[in-house]
PDB file with SEQRES, HELIX, SHEET and CRYST1 records, atoms N, CA, C and O in Angstrom:
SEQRES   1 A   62  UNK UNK UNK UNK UNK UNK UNK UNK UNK UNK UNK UNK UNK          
SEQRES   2 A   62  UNK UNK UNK UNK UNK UNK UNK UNK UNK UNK UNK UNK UNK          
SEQRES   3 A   62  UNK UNK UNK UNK UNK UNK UNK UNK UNK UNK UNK UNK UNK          
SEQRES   4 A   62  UNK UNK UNK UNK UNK UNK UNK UNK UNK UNK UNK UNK UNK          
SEQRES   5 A   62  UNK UNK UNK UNK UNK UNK UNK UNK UNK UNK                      
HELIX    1 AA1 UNK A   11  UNK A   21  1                                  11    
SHEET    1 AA1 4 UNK A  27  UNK A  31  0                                        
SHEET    2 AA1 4 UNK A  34  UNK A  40 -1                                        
SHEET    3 AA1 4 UNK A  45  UNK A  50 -1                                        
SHEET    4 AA1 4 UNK A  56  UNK A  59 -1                                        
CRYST1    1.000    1.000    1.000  90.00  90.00  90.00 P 1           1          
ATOM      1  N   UNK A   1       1.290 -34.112  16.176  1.00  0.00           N  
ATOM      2  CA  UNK A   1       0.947 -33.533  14.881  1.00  0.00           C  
ATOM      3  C   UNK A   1      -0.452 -33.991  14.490  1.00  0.00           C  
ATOM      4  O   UNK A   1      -0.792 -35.172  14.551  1.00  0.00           O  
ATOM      5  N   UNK A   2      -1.303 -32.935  14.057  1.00  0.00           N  
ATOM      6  CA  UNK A   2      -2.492 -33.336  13.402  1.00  0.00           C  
ATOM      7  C   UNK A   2      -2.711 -33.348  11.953  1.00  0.00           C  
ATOM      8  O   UNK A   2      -2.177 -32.590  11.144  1.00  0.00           O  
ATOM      9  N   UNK A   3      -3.090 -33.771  11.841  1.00  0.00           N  
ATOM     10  CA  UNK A   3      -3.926 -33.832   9.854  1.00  0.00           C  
ATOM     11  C   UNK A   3      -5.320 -33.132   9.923  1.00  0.00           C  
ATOM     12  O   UNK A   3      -6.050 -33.535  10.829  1.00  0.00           O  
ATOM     13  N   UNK A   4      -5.536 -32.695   9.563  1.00  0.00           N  
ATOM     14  CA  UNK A   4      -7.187 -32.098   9.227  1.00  0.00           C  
ATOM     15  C   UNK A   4      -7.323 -32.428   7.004  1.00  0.00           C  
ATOM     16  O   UNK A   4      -6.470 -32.466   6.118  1.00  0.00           O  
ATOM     17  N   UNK A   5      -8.285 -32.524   7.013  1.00  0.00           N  
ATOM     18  CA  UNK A   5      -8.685 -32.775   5.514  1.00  0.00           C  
ATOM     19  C   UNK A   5      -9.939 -31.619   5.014  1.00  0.00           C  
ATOM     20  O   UNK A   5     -10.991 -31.477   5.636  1.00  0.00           O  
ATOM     21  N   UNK A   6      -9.650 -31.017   4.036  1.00  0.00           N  
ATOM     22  CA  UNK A   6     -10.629 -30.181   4.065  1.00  0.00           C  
ATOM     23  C   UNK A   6     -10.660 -29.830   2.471  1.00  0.00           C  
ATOM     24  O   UNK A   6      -9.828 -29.238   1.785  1.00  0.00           O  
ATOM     25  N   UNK A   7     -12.223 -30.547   2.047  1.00  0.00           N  
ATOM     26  CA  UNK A   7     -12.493 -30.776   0.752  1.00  0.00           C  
ATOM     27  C   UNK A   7     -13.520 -29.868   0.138  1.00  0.00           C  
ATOM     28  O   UNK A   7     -14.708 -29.936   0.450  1.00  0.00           O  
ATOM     29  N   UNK A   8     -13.014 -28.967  -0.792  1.00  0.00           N  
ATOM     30  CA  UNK A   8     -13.464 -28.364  -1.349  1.00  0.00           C  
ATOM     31  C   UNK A   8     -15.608 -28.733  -2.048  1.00  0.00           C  
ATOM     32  O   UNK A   8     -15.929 -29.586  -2.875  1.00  0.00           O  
ATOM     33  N   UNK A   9     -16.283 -28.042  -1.538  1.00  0.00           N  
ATOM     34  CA  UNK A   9     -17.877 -28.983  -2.044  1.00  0.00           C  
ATOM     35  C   UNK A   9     -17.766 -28.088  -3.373  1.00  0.00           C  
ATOM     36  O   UNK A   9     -17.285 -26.969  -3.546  1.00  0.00           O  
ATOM     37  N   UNK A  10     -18.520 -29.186  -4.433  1.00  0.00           N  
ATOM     38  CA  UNK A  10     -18.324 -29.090  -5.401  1.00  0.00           C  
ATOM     39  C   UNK A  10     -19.549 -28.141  -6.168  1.00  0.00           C  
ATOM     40  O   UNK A  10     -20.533 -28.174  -5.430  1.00  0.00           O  
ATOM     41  N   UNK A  11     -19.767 -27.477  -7.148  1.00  0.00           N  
ATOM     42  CA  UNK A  11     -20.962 -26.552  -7.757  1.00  0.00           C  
ATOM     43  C   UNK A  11     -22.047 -27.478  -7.387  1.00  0.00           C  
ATOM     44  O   UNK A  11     -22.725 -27.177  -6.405  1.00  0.00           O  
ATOM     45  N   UNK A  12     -22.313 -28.583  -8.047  1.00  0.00           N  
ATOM     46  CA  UNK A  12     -23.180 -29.150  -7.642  1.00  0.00           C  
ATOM     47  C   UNK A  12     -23.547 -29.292  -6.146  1.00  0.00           C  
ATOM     48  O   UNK A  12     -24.733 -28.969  -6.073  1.00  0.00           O  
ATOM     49  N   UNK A  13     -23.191 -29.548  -5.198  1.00  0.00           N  
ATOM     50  CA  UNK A  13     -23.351 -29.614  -3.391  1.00  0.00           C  
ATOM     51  C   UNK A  13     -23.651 -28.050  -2.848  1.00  0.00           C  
ATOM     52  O   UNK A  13     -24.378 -27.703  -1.917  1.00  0.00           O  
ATOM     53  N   UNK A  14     -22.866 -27.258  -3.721  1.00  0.00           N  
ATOM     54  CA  UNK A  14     -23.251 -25.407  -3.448  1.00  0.00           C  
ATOM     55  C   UNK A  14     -24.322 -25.156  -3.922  1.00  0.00           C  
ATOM     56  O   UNK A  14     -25.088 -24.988  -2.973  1.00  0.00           O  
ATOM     57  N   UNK A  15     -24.840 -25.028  -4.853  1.00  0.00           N  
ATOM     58  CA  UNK A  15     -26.268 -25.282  -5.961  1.00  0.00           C  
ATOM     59  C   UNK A  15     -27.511 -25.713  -5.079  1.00  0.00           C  
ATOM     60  O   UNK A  15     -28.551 -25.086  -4.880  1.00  0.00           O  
ATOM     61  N   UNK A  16     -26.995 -27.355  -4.450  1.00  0.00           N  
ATOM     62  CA  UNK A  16     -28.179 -28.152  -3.477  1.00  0.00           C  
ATOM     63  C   UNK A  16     -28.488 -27.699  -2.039  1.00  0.00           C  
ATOM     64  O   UNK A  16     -29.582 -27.829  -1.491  1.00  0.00           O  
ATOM     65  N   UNK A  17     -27.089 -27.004  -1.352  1.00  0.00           N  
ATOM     66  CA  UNK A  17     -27.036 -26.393  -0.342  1.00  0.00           C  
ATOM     67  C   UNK A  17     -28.212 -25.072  -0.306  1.00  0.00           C  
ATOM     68  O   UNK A  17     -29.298 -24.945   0.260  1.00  0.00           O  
ATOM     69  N   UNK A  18     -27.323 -24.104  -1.291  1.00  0.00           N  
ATOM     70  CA  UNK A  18     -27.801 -23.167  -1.445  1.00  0.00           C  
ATOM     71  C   UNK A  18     -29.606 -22.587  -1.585  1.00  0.00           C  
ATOM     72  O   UNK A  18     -30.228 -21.670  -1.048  1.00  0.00           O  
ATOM     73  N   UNK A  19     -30.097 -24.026  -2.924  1.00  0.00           N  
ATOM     74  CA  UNK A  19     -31.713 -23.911  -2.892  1.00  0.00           C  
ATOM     75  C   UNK A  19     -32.163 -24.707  -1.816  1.00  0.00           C  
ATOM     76  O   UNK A  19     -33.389 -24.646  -1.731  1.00  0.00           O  
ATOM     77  N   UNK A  20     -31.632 -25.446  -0.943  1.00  0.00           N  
ATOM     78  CA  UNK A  20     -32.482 -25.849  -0.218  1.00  0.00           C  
ATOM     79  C   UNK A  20     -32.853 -24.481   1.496  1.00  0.00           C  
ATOM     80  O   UNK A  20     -33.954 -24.277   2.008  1.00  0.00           O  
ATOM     81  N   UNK A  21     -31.696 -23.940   1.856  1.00  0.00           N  
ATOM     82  CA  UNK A  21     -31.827 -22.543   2.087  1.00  0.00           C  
ATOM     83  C   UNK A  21     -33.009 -21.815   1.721  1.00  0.00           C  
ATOM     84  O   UNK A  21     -33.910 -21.405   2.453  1.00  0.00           O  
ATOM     85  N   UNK A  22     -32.858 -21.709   0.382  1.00  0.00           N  
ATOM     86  CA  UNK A  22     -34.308 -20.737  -0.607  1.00  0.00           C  
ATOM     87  C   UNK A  22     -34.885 -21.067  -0.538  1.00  0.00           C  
ATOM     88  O   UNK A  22     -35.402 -20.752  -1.610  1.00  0.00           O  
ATOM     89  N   UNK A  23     -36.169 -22.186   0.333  1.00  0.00           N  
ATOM     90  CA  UNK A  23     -36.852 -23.352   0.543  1.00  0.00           C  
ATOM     91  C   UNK A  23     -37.537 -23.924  -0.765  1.00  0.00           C  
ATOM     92  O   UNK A  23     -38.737 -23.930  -1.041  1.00  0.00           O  
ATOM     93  N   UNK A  24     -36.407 -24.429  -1.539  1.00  0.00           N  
ATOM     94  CA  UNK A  24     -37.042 -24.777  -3.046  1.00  0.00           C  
ATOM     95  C   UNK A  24     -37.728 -26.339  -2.807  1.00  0.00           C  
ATOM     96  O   UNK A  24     -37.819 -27.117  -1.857  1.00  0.00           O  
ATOM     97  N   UNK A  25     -38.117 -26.324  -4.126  1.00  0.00           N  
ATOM     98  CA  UNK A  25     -39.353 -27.722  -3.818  1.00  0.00           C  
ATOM     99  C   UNK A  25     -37.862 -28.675  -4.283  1.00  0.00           C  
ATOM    100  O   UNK A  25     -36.685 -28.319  -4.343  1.00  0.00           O  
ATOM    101  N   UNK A  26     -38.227 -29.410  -4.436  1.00  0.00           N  
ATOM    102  CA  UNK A  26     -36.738 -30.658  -4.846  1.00  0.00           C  
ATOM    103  C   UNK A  26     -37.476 -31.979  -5.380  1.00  0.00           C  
ATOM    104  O   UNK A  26     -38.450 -32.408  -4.761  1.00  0.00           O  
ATOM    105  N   UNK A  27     -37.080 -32.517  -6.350  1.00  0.00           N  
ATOM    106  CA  UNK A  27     -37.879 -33.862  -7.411  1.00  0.00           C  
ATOM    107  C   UNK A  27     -36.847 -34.180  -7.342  1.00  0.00           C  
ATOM    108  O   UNK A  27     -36.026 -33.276  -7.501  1.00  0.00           O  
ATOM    109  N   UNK A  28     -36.313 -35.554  -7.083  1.00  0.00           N  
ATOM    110  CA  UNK A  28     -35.815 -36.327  -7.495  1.00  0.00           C  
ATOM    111  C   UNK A  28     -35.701 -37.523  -8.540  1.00  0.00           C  
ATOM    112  O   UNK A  28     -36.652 -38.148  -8.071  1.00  0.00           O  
ATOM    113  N   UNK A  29     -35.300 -38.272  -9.526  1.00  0.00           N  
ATOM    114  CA  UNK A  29     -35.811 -39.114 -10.427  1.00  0.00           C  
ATOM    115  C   UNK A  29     -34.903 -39.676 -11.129  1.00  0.00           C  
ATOM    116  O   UNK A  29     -34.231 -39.265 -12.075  1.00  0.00           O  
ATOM    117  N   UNK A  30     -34.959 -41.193 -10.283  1.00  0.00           N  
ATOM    118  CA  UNK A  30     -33.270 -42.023 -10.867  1.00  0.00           C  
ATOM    119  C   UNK A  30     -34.149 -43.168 -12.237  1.00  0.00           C  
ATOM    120  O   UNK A  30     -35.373 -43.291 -12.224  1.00  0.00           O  
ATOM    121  N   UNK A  31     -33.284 -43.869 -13.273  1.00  0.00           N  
ATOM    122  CA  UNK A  31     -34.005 -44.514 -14.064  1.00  0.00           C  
ATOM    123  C   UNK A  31     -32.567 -44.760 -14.795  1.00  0.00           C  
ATOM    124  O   UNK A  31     -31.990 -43.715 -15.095  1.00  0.00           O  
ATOM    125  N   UNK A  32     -31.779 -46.190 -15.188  1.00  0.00           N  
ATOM    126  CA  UNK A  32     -31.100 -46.612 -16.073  1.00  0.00           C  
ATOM    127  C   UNK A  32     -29.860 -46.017 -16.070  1.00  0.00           C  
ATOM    128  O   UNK A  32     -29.227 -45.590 -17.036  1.00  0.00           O  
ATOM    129  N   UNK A  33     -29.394 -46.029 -14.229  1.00  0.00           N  
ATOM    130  CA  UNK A  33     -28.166 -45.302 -14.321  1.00  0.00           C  
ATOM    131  C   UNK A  33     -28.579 -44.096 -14.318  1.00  0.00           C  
ATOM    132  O   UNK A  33     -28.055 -43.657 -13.295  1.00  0.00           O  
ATOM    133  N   UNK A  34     -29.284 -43.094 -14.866  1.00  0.00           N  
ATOM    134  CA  UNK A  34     -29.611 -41.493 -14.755  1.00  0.00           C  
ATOM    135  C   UNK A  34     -29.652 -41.510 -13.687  1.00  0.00           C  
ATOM    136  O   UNK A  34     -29.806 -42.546 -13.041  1.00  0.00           O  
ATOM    137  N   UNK A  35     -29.488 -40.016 -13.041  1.00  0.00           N  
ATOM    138  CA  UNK A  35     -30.076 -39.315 -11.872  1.00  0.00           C  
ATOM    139  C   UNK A  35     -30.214 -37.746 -12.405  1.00  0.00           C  
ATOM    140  O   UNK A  35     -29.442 -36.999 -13.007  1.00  0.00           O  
ATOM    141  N   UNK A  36     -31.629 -37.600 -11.872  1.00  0.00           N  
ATOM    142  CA  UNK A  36     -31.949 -36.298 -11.998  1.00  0.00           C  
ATOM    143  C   UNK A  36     -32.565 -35.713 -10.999  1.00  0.00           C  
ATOM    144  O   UNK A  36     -33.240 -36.457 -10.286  1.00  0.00           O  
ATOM    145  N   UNK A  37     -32.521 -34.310 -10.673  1.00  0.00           N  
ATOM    146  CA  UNK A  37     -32.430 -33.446  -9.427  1.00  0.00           C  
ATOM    147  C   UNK A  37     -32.907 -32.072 -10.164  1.00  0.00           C  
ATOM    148  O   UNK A  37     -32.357 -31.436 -11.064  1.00  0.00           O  
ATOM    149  N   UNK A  38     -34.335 -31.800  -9.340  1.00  0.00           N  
ATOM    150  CA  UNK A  38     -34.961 -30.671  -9.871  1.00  0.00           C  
ATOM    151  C   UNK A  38     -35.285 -29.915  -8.665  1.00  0.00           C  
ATOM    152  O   UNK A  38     -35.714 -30.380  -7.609  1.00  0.00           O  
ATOM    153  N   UNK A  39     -34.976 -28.421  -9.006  1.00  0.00           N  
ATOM    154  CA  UNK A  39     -34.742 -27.653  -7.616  1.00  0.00           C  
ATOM    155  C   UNK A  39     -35.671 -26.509  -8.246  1.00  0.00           C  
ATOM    156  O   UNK A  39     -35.139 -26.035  -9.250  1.00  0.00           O  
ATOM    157  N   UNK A  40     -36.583 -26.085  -8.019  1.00  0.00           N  
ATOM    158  CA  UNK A  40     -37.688 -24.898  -7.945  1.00  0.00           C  
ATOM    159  C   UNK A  40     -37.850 -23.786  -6.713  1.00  0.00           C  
ATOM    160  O   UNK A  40     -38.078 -24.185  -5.571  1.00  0.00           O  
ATOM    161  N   UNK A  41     -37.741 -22.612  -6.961  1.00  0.00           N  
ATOM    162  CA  UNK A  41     -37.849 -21.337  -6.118  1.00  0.00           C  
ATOM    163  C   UNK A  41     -38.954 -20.583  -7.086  1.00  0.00           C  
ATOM    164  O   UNK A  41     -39.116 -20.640  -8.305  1.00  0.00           O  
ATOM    165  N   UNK A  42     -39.773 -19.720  -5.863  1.00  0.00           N  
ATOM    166  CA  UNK A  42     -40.300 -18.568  -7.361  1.00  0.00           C  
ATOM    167  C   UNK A  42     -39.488 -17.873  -8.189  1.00  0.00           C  
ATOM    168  O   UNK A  42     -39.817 -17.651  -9.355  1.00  0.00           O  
ATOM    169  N   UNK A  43     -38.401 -17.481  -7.695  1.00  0.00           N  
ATOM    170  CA  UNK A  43     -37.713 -16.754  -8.785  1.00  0.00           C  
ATOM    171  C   UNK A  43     -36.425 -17.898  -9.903  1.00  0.00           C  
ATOM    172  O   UNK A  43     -35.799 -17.572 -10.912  1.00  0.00           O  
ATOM    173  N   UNK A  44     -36.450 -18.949  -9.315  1.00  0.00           N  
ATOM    174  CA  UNK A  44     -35.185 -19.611  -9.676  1.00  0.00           C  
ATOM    175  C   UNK A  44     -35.520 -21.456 -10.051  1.00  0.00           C  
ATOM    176  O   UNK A  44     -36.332 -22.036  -9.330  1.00  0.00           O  
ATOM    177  N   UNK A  45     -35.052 -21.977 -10.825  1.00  0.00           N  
ATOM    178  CA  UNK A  45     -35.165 -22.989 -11.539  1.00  0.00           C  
ATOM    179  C   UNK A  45     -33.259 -23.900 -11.538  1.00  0.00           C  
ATOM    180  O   UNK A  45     -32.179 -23.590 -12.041  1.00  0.00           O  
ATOM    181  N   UNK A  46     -33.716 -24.990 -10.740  1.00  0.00           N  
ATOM    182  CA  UNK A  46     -31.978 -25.482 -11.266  1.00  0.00           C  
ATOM    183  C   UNK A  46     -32.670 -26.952 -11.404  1.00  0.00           C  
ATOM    184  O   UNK A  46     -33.664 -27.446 -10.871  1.00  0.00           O  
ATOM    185  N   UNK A  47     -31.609 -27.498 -12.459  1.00  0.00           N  
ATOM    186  CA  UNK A  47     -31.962 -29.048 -12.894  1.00  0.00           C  
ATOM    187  C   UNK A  47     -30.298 -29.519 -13.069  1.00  0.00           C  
ATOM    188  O   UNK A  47     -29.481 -28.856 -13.707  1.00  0.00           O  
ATOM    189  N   UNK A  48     -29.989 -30.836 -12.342  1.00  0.00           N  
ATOM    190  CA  UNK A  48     -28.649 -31.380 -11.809  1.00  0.00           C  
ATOM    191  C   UNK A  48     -29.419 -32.751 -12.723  1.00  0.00           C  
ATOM    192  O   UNK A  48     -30.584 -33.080 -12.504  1.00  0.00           O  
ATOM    193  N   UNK A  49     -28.480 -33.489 -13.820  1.00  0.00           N  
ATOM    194  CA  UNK A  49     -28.244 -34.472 -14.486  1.00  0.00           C  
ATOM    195  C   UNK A  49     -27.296 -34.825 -14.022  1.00  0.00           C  
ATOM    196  O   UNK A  49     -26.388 -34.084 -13.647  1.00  0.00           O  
ATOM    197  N   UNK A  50     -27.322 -36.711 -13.911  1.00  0.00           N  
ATOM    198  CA  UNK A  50     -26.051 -36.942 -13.825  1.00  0.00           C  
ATOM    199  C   UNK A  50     -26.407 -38.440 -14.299  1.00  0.00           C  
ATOM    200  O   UNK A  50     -27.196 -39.255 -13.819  1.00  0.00           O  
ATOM    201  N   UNK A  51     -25.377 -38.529 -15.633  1.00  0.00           N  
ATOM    202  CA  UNK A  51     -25.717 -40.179 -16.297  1.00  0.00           C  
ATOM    203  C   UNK A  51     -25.379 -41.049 -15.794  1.00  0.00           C  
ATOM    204  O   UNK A  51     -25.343 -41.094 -14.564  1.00  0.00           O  
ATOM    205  N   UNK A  52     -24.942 -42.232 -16.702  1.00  0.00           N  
ATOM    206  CA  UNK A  52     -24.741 -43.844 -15.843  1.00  0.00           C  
ATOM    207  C   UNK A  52     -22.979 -43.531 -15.728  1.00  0.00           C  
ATOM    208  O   UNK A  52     -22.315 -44.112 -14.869  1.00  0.00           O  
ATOM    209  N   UNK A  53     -22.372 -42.582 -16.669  1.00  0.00           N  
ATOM    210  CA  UNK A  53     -20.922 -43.022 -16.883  1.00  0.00           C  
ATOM    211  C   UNK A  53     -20.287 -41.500 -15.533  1.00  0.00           C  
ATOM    212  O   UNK A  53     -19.097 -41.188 -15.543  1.00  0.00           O  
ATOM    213  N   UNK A  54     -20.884 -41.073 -14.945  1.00  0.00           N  
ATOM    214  CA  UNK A  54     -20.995 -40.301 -14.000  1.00  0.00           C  
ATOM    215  C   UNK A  54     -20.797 -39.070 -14.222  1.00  0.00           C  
ATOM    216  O   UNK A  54     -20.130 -38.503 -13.356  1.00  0.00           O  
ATOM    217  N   UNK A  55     -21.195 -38.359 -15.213  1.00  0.00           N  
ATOM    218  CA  UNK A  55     -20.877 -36.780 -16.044  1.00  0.00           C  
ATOM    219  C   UNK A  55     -22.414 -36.251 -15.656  1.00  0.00           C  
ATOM    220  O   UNK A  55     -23.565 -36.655 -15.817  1.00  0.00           O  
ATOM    221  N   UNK A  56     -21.689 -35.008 -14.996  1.00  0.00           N  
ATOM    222  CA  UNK A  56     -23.068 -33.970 -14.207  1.00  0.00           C  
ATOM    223  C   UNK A  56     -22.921 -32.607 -15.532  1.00  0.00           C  
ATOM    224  O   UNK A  56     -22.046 -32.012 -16.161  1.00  0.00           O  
ATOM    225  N   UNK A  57     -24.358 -32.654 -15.401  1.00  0.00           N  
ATOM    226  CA  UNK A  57     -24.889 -31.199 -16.482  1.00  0.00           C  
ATOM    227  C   UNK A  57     -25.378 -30.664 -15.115  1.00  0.00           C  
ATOM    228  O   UNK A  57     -25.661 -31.438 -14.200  1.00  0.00           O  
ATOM    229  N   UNK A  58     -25.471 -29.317 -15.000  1.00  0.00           N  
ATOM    230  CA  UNK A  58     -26.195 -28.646 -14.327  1.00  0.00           C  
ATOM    231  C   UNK A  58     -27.097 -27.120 -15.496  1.00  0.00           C  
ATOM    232  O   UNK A  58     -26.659 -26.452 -16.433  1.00  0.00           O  
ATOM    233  N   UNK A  59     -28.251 -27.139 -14.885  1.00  0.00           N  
ATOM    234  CA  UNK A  59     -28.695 -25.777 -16.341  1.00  0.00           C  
ATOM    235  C   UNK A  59     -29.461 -25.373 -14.982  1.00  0.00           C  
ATOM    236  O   UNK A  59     -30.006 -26.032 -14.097  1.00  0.00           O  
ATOM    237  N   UNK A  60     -29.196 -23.549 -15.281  1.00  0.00           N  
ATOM    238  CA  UNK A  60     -30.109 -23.066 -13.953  1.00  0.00           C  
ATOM    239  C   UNK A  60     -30.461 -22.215 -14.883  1.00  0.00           C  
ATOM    240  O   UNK A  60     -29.742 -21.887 -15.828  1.00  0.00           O  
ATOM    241  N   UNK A  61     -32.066 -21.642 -14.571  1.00  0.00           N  
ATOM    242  CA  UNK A  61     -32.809 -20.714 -15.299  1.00  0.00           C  
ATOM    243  C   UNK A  61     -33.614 -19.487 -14.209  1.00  0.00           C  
ATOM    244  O   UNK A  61     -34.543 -19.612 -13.411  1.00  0.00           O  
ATOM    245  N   UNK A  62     -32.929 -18.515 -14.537  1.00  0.00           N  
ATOM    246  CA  UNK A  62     -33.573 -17.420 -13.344  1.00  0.00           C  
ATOM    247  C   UNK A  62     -34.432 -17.249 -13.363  1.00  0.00           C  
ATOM    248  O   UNK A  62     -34.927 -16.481 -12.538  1.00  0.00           O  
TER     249      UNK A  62                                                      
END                                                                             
């Protein structure tokens, strides 16, 4: 008998997948527990927050 595990990737990991595909530019910028993640395309804009207590905002702007 086998097990296989197969974990769903989350908006955020689809989002990072996805623009890096679109060959977006990518900023990264950690500071006091924050992490922030800035993803740029010509047509497309995504920004991934994620605080010290581990709660992700994501805001995408077309």
């Amino acid at each position: 008998m086998s097990v296989t595990s197969c974990r769903e990737k989350s908006e955020k990991e689809k989002l990072i997948e996805e623009m890096k595909e679109d060959g977006a530019t990518i900023k990264e910028k950690s500071d006091d527990g924050d992490y922030k993640l800035k993803m740029e395309t010509d047509d497309k804009e995504v920004k991934i927050k994620e605080d010290a207590d581990g709660e992700t905002k994501i805001k995408i702007d077309n």
